[in-house]
N, C-alpha and C positions, 0 to 999 in steps of 0.2 A: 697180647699187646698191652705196653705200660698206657694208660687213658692220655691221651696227645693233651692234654690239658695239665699236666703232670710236669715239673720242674727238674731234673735232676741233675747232679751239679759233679764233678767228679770228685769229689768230698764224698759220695756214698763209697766210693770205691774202701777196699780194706787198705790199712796203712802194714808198713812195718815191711817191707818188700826191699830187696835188692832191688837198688834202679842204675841202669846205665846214665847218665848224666853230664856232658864235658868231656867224654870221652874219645880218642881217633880212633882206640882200640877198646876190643869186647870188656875188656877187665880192665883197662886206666891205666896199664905200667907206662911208665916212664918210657923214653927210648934207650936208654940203658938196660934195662929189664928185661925189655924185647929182643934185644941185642944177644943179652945173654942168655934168654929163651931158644932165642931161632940157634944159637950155637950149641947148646942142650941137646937140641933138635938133630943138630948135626950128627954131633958125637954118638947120640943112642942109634939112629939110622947107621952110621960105621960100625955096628958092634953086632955079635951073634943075632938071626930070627929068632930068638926064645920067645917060644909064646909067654903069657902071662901065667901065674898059677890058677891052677883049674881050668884052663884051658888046653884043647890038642896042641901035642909039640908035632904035627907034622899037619900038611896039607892035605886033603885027599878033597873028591866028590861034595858038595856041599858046606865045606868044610873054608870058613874065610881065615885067612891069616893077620895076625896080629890086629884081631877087632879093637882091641884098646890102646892099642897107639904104645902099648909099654914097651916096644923095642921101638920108638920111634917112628920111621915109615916104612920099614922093614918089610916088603910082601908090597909093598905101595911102588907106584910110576907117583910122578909128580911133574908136570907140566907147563910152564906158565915164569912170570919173573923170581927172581932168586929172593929165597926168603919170605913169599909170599903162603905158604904154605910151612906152618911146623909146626913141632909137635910143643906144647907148652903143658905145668899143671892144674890141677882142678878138673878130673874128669866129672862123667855122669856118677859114674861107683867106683871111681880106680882112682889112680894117680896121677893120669895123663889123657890128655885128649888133641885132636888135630883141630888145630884153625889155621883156615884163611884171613888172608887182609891185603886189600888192595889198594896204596897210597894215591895210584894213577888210573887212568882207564886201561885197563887192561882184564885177561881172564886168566885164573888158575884152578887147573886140575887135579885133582888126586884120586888115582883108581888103582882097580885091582881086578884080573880077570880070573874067574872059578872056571875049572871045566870039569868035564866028566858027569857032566848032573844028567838026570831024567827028565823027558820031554812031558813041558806042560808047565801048568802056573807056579813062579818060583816070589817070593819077597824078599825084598831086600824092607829091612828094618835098621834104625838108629837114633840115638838117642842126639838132638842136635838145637843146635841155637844159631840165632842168625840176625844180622841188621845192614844197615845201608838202602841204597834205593829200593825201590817195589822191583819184585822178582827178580832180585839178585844173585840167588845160590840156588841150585837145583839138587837134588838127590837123582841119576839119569841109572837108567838101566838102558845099555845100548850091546850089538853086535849078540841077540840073544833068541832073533828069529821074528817077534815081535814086541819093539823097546818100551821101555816104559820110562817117563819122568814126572817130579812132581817139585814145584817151588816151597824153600822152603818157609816157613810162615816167619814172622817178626818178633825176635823174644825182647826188643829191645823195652818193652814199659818194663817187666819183671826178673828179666835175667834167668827164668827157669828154663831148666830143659823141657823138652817136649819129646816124646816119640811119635818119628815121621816114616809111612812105610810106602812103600811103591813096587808095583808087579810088573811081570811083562812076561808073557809065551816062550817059556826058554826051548829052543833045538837043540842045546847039549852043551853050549858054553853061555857066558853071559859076564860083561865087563862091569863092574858098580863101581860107581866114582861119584863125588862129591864136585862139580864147578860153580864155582862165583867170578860174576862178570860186573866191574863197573869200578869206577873212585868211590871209594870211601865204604865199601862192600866188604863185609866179613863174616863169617860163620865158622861156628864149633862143631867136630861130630868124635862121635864116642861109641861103645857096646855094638857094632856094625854086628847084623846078623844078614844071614842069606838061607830062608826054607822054604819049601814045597809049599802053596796054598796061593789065597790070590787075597789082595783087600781091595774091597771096590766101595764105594759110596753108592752105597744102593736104592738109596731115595734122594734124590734130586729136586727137591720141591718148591712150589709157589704159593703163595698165597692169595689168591682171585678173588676174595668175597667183595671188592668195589669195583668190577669190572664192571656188573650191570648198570649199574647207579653212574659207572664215568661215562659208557658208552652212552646213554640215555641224556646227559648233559653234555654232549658234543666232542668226545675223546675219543685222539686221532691217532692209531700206532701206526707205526713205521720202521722197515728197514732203517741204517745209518747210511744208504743211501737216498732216503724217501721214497720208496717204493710201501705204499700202504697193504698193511695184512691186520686181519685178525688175530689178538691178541692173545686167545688161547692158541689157536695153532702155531703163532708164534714162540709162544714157550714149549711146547711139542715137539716144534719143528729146532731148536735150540739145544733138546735135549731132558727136558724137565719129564720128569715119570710119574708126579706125585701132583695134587691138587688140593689145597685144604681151602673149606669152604664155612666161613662161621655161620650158626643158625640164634636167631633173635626168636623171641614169640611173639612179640607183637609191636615192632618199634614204630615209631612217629612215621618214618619216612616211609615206610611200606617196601621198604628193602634188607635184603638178609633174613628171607620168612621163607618157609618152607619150598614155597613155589621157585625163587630167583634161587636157592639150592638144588632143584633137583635139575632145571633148566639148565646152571651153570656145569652141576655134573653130569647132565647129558651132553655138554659142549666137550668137556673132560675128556670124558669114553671115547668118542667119536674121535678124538686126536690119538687114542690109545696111553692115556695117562689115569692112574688109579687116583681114587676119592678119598679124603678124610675129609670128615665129616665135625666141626668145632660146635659142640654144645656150650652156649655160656649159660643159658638158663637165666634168661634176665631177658629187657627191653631193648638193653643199649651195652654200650661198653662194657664188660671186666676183666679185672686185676686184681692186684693186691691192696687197690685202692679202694676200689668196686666191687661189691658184687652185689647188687639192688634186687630185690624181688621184681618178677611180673609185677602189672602192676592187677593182672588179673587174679593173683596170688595172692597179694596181701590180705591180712585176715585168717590166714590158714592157719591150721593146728600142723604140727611136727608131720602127725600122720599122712592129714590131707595133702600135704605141701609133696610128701612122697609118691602121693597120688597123680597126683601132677606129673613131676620128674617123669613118670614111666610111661604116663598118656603123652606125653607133647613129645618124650624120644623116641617110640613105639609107633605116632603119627608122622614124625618126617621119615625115619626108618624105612616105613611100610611104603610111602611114597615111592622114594628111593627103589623100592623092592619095585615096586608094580610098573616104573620107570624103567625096568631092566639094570638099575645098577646095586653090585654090590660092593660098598664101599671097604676100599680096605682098612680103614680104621678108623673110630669115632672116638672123639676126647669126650668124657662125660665131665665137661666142667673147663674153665678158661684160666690158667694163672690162679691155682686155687690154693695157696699156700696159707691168704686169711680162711680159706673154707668157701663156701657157696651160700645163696640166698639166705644173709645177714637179716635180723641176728641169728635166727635156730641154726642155722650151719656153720657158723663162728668157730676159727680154733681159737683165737684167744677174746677177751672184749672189747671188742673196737667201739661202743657206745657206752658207756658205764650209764647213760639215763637213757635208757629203753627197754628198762624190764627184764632184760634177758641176761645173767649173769657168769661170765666166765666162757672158759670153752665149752664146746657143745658135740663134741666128737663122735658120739652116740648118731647124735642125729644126721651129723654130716657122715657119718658111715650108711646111716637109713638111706640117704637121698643117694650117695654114688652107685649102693647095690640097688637102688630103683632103674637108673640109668643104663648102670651096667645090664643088668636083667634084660630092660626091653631092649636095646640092641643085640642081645642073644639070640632073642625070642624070637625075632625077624630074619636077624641074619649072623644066624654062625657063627659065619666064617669070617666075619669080621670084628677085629680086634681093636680092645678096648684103651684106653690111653688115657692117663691120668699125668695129668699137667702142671708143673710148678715153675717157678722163676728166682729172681735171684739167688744167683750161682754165689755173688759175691760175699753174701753172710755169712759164709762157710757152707763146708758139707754137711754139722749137725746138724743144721736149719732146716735142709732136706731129707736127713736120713732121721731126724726127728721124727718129722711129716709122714714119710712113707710109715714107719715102724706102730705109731697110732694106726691111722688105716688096715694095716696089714692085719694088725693081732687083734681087730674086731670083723676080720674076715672079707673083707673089701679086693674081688678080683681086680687083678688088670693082664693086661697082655705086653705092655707097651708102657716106657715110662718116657715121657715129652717134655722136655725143658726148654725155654725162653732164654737165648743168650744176644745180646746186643752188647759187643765189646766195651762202646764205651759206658754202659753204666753196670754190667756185672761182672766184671773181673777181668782177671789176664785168662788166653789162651792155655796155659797148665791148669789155673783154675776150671775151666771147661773139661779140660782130658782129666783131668784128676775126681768129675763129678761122674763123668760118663762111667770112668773105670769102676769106681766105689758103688756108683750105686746098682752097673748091672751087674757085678757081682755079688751084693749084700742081699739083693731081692731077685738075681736070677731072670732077670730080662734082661729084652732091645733097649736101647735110647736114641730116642729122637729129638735133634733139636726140632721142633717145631716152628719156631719164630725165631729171627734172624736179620739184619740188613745192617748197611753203612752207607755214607752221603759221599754224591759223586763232585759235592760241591756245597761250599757255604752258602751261597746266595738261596734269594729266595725269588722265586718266579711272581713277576709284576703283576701277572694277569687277574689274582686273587688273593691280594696281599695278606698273609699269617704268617706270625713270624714261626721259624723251625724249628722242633725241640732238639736239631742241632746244630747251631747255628755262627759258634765258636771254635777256631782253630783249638784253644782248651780241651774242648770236650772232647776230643778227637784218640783215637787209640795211635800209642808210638810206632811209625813204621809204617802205616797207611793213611798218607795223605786224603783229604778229601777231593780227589780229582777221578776222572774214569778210572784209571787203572788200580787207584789207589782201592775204589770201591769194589772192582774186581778182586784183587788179591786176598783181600778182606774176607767176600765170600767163600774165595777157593779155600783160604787158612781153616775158616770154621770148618768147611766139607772134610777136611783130609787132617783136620784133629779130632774129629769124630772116628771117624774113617780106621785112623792108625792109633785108637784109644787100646793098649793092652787088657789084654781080655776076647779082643772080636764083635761086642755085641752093639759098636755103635754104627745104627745103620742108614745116616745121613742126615739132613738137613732143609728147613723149608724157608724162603725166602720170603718176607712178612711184606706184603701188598708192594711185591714191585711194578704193578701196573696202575697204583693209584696215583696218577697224573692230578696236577692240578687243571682243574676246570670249574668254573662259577657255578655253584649250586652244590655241589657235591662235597662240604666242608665233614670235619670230625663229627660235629655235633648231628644225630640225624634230627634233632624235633628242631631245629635255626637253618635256613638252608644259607642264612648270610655268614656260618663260621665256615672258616679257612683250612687248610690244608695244610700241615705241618709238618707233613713227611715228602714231599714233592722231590725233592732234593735227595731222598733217598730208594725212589724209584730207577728200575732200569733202563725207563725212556728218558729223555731232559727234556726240556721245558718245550723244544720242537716236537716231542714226540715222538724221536726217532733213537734206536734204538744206542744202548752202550756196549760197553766192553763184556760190563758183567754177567750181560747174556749169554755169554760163552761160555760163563763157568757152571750152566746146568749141563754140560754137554760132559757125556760117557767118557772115560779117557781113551778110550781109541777111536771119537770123533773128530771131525773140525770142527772148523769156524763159522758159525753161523751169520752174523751179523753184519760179517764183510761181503758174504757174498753178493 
């Protein structure tokens, strides 16, 4: 988590990016342009099904017909108002790709039925772009025994493509089509494939560590009927699998210490939802702003301080153990791209008058293999997670970081990344980090922290103002209203999800139950600071629950929150 006291402005964002802008259509033509686009369109659809080069020139089993659009819609139905669908250029890798655009309300289809395939999980993959209202265009898998759909996410800040992929239980045919429904609704797709396999979002997560501390200052959840529940079985019962739990060593407020984690992950278990376990190794908050020794710490040598590391991992650990839980993953370290307990754990010199000079790689390699170590030592079977954040600096920034670690020998299991749309990047930026780095270092990726605001305002009851708090700061294509905050979350799950490669394996949703309530502010040693993420939790200011709850739910569940 960025420290809520932390300003940031979309001026961190990277420049130099395609942006849609003044646009009615994806690319800005004229309506002359369009005109002789969609009639392009015409003529390549009237003319032979030639596949493309290197591609099958016939149909068969598995086998989709003219995935790049280079015969126009050839092998495609198309459904919907004339002209609303066609084939224009600029594909993903080719010369052509299919867009929709809808001037009025209305919806347009474009599909294509496979048959002959083998029973059991099939994907559909593509490479696609898309904008206009929230859940506009969907990628649908229907008529296939058990259908599958997914909306697809918003390219409209960056104009990249993305790969979007979607499963569903095929019985031996299966129809894939691309529909968008709405005014002012449009989307691209390109490189259509259809194989055997399934992509699921396999980690559906939350982030609880202020549940104790809201409940304890008078925090109320609820259905969006107001029917009150508990707020872990609420996210259980919604669909969340995953529960990450930060551990402080000794903060002000006497919460987020070992006891209110093993409590909270015996709440976890009990709903049937797995543990990560968030070591920051400090008092209080870190990040990249932060990363404060204990204050029981200070004074340490390199060594002792390692010493540390392995006793206070190895004591909640063991807790945890004797509690009956074995957690499935522990971060040994918070957003640690400065490194950990500053300065000896420093990668670069964030104090040039404290003695301690340059980077310290060495040492911050000692402390992670301490951490690492004692979560072994205990348990296993639980895997290690090593934590970074912005996406938006680039991928050196990251594959920098990992590549020191690695070649002084620093295990992990698991690599977990911080993305908050509005201040680390576009959504390709995200797929583009997932992809590179679990292939350069051969693991999972986990976004770990995650969220977006269901709303500007700021709840009256415990006035702070919001670190988001400005139409600005807002990512293109997801308004801050419920649905908006929904879609937000689904996009991150299923750009994880459908990262090329396979290894991205979901998403955790960073304190959607910390409700504003009086006492329970950012700061824990003030109990009179504010709460600055209110507005980006999945209750609103009653309490009762949002859209977004829905979107920890398995894709062949419902709706929670209505019922």
């Amino acid at each position: 988590m960025i420290n809520p006291r932390t300003t940031h402005t979309p001026s961190n964002r990277q420049s130099g990016r395609i942006r849609l802008s003044g646009r009615t259509l994806p690319s800005g033509r004229t309506l002359a342009a369009v005109t002789a686009l969609a009639l392009a369109g015409t003529l390549l659809a009237a003319g032979p099904a030639a596949a493309a080069p290197g591609k099958p020139s016939s149909v068969g089993p598995a086998s989709v017909a003219n995935p790049g659009f280079e015969a126009g819609t050839a092998g495609w139905s198309v459904s919907g108002p004339d002209g609303a669908a066609t084939v224009e250029s600029g594909g993903a890798d080719s010369a052509h790709r299919l867009t929709h655009y809808l001037a009025s309300d209305n919806t347009v289809t474009t599909s294509q039925t496979v048959t002959g395939l083998k029973k059991g999980w099939w994907t559909l993959r593509a490479s696609i772009k898309s904008g206009g209202p929230v859940d506009s265009s969907r990628l649908v898998l229907s008529g296939c025994g058990s259908d599958g759909s997914t909306v697809l996410p918003s390219t409209e800040t960056d104009d990249q493509w993305l790969t979007l992929a979607v499963s569903a239980n095929v019985a031996g045919k299966c129809t894939l089509s691309l529909t968008t429904t709405g005014a002012g609704a449009w989307a691209s797709m390109d490189n259509v494939t259809f194989a055997e396999g399934r992509v699921e979002r396999t980690f559906r997560g939350a982030d609880l560590s202020g549940v104790p501390k809201n409940e304890d200052h008078g925090a109320v959840y609820a259905t969006a009927d107001g029917t009150r529940v508990d707020p872990v079985e609420a996210f259980a019962d919604a669909g969340a699998n995953l529960v990450r739990l930060k551990v402080w060593v000794n903060p002000a407020d006497g919460y987020n210490t070992r006891q209110q984690v093993v409590e909270m992950a015996k709440r976890a278990q009990a709903q049937g939802m797995k543990v990560l376990v968030d070591f920051h190794y400090s008092d209080r908050w870190t990040d990249p702003g932060a990363q404060g020794v204990p204050a029981a710490w200070k004074g340490m040598s390199a060594a002792a301080m390692a010493d540390a590391v392995y006793a206070h991992t190895k004591d909640v650990m063991a807790a945890l153990k004797a509690a009956g839980i074995t957690p499935y993953a522990a971060q040994v370290g918070n957003e640690i791209n400065p490194g950990m307990l500053w300065p000896l754990g420093q990668t670069w010199d964030v104090d040039p008058a404290d003695g301690v000079d340059g980077a310290q790689w060495d040492n911050l390699a000692t402390f992670l293999k301490a951490g690492t170590r004692a979560v072994k030592d205990v348990s296993p079977d639980t895997r290690t997670v090593l934590h970074l954040t912005n996406i938006n600096n680039g991928i050196g920034g990251l594959t920098w970081w990992f590549d020191e670690v690695t070649k002084r020998g620093v295990p992990m299991d698991v690599i977990g990344l911080s993305y908050y749309g509005y201040w680390h990047g576009t959504l390709a930026d995200l797929q583009n980090a997932v992809t590179t780095l679990s292939q350069r270092y051969g693991k999972d990726v986990l976004v770990v922290e995650t969220s977006y605001p269901f709303t500007l305002e700021d709840n009256p009851n415990a006035p702070w103002e919001n670190v988001i708090a400005n139409g600005s700061q807002l990512v293109k294509g997801y308004p801050a209203t419920p649905a908006g905050q929904a879609a937000n979350f689904r996009a991150v799950q299923d750009v994880v999800a459908s990262a090329p490669g396979g290894r991205g394996i979901g998403a955790v949703y960073w304190e959607p139950a910390w409700t504003s309530v009086p006492g329970n502010g950012w700061d824990p040693a003030d109990p009179a600071s504010g709460n600055a993420w209110e507005n980006q939790a999945v209750f609103d200011f009653a309490g009762r629950a949002l859209p977004a709850l829905d979107a920890f739910a398995a894709d062949d569940a419902g709706t929670w929150h209505r019922k």
